[in-house]
N, C-alpha and C positions, 0 to 999 in steps of 0.2 A: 226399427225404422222411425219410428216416434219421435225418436229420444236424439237421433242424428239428426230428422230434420229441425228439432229445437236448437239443439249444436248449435247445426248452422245458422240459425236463423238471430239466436244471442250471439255469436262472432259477428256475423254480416253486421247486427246495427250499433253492434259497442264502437263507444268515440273513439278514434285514434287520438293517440297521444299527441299531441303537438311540442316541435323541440320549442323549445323556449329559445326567440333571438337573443343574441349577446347584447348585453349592456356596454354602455361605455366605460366603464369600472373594468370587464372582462379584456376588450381589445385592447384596453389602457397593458394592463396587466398582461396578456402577450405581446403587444408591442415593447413593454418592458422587459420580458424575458427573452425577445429577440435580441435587444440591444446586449444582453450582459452576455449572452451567449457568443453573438460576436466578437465583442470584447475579451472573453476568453478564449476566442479557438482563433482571431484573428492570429497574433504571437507567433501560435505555433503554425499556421500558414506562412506567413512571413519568414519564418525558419527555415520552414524544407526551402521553399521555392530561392529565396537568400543563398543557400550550400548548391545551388546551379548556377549560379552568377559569377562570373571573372571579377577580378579584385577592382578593377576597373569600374565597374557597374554594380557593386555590393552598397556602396553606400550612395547611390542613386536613388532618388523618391521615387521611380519609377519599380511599380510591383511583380510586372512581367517582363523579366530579362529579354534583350534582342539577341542573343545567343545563349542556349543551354550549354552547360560544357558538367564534364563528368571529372575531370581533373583536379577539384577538389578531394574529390572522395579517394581517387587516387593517391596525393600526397597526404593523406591521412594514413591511408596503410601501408604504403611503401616509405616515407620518410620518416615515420614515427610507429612505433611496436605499439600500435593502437589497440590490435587483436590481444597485445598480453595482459592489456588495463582492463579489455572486458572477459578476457578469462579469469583476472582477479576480481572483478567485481562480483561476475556471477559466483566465484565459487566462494566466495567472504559471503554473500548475500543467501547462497543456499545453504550455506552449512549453518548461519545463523537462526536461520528461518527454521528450520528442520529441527534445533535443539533447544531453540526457545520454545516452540512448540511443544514439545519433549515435557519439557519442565515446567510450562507453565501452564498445563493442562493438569499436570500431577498437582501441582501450587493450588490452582483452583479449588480441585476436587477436595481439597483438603480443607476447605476455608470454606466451601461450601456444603459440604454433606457429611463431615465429620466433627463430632462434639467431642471438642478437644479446651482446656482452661484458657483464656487468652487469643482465642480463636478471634475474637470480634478486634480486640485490640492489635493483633497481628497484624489483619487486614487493613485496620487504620491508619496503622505504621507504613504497609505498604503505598497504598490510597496516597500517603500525604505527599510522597516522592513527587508523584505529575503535579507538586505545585511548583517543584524547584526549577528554575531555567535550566537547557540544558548547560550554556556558556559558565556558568557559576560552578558547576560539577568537572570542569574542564580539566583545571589544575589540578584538584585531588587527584582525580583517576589517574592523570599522568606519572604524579608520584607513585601512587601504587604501583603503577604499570612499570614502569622502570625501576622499581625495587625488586619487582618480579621479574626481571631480566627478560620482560617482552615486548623492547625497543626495536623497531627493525622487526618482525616479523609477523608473520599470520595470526599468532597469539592475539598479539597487540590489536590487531582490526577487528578478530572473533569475539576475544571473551567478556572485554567491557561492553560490546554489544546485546548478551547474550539475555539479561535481565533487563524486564523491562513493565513496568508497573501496569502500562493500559491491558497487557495483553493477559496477565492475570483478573483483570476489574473486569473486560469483557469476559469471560471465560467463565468468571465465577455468576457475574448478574444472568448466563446461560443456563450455568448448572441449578441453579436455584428456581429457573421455573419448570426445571422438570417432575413429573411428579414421583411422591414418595412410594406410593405405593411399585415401582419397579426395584428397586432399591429394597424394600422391606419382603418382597418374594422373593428376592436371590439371596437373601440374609437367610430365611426359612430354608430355603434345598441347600444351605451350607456354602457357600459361595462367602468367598475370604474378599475383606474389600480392595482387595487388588485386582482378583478378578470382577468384581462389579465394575471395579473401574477399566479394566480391558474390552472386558466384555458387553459392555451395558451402555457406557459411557462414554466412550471413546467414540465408536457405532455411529451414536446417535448423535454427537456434536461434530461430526464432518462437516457439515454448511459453516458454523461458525469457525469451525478450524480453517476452511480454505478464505475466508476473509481474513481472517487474521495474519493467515500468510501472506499474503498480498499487502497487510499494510507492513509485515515485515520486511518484505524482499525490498519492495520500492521502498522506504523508506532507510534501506543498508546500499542500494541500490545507488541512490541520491548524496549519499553521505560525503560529505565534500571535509567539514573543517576537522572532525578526528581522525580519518586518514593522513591529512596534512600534518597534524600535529604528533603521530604516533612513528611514520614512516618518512625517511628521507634515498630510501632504498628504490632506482627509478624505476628494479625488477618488482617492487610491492607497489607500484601507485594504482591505483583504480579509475575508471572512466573519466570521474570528473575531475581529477588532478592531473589524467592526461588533456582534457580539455583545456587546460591549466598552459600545457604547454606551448600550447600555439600564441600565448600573450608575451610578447615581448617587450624590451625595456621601456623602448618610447612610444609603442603602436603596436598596433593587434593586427593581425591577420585576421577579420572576419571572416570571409569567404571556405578558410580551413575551419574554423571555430564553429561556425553554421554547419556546416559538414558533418563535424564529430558529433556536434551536439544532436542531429538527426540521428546521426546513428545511434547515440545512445540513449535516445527518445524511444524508439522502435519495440523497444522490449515494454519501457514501463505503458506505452499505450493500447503493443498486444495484450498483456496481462491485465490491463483495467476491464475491455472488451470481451474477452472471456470471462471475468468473473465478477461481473458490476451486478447480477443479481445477489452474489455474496455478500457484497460491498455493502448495498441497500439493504439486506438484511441485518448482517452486524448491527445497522447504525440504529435500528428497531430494536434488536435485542438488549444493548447497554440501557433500555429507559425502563425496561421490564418491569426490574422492582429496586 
């Protein structure tokens, strides 16, 4: 009884905390983070609400159309096989995802947990790739690619895709702060390091995997100029070279162009949405060590 009524009596006269008011430094600094924030999500308001607008009223300063119409979105799928650019997309953008994944978790794990001669210098060799533009790599791969007779088809959009430097650099700066000692108990009960790495490794790198996916998909997703340059086939175009379409010789059809480009927004914004804790993480993991 004693002891509760001291409790209470050290609670009742401890000072409350006091928040500290904001500085002008502070409101500076959210005022300024409201501005860039508008500034970027402004665009893509403009967008949707632009793909409801008659061709009439699209390029009006005016931000809230006086007639909504749906007839854009209409002659996007009925006048153009819009539905077969985002069946190719997604399925260039999932098969990509899915086997770079594949491989360059294997890549990692080998670069990171495996003492092997030339191991460190491999990795530099790879490392130095993200310094090349991608535009400068453009031409080579095209030769390849067309010596490999994979002009015109799925090939052609997959496999120069498939390798890709940052996703092995995240992967391994993942693998590397996990600790040894897991690794060193599955080597004791005999575990071959394949299985460490199914079993142990793989498991335990899902959060990084599914960010990694995410910068895969959207970013095969997005991919506009090696499509263009690989495919002239209008059954292999992908979303943004159908977007492509609606630009004509002298003048654009915005109102159609707004349209598609919403709809081919929809995906990469649900997927940021669902996986922006992933996202945020990655971007923590790559400083690790």
């Amino acid at each position: 009884m004693t002891t509760d009524i001291a409790l209470h009596t050290s609670t009742a006269t401890r000072p409350r905390r006091r928040r500290r008011p904001y500085s002008r430094l502070s409101w500076l600094l959210c005022l300024l983070g409201a501005v860039l924030a508008f500034v970027a999500v402004f665009p893509l308001v403009w967008m949707v609400i632009g793909s409801f607008k008659t061709a009439e009223e699209v390029n009006s300063p005016a931000l809230i159309p006086q007639t909504f119409t749906l007839e854009n979105y209409v002659y996007v799928f009925s006048e153009v096989p819009f539905a077969r650019y985002l069946v190719n997309s997604f399925f260039v953008s999932a098969v990509v995802t899915v086997v770079s994944l594949w491989f360059h978790s294997m890549a990692a794990y080998a670069l990171a947990r495996l003492d092997f001669p030339g191991r460190e210098r491999i990795f530099l060799a790879i490392f130095s790739t993200m310094l090349v533009s991608a535009p400068v790599t453009i031409i080579p791969t095209f030769i390849i690619v067309r010596t490999l007779g994979m002009v015109d088809n799925y090939a052609g959009l997959i496999v120069p895709a498939l390798f890709n430097a940052f996703g092995i650099f995240l992967l391994r700066q993942f693998y590397i702060s996990l600790p040894d000692e897991l690794e060193e108990a599955a080597l004791v009960d005999g575990a071959s390091y394949w299985r460490i790495y199914w079993r142990i490794i793989l498991p335990l790198s899902r959060p990084i995997l599914a960010a990694l996916a995410v910068f895969f998909f959207l970013a095969n997703w997005n991919s506009f100029v090696w499509p263009m340059t690989i495919t002239s086939d209008p059954n292999l175009r992908v979303v943004q070279l159908g977007i492509q379409t609606f630009q004509q010789q002298y003048a654009a059809d915005w109102n159609y162009i707004l349209a598609a480009a919403t709809v081919a927004a929809l995906p990469t914004i649900a997927i940021f949405f669902v996986f922006q804790k992933q996202i945020v993480a990655s971007i923590k993991t790559s400083g690790l060590k």
